[in-house]
C-alpha positions as CSV (number, residue, x, y, z in Angstrom):
1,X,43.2,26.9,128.6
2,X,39.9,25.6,128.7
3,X,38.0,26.7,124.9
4,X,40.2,29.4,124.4
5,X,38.4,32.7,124.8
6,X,41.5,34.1,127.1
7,X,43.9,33.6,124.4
8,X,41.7,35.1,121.4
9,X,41.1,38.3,123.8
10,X,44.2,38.5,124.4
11,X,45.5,38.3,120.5
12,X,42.6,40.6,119.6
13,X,44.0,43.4,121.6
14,X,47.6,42.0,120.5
15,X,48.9,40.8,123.7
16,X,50.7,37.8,124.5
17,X,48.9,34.5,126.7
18,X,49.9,31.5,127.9
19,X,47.8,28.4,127.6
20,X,48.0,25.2,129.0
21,X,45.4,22.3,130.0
22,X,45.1,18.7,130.5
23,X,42.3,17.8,128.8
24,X,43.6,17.3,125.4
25,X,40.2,17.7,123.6
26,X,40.0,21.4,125.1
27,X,43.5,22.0,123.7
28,X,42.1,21.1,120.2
29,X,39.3,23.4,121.0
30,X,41.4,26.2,121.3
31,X,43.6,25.7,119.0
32,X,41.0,25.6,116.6
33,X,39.6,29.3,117.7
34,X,43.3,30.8,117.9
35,X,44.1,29.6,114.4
36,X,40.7,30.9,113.0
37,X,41.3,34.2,114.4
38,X,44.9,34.5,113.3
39,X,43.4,33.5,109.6
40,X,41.2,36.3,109.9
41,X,43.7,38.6,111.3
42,X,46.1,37.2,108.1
43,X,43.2,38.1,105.6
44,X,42.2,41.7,107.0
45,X,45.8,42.5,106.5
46,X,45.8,41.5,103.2
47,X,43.0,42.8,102.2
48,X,44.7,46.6,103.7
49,X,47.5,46.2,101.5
50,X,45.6,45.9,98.2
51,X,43.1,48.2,99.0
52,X,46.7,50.7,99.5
C-alpha cells in the first residue's frame, strides 16, 4: 500500500485498487490521501450540480 499513490491513481481515473500493508502507520498514510481525494471528488460534484 505503502503512501498510497497507487490507490489515488487508480480512483482518479475511476478504477478499482486493492491495498494492503503491514506497517500500520503507512495504512494511515494512505488512508489519509484516499479520503482527501474522495472529499475533493465529493465537492467537484457538488459544485457541477449547482452550477446546473
Amino acid at each position: 500500500m505503502g503512501s498510497g499513490t497507487a490507490a489515488v491513481a487508480a480512483l482518479m481515473q475511476n478504477r478499482r485498487y486493492i491495498g494492503y500493508d503491514i506497517d500500520e502507520e503507512y495504512i494511515k498514510t494512505a488512508e489519509k490521501r484516499i479520503n482527501s481525494l474522495l472529499e475533493q471528488k465529493k465537492q467537484t460534484k457538488i459544485s457541477e450540480l449547482a452550477a446546473k
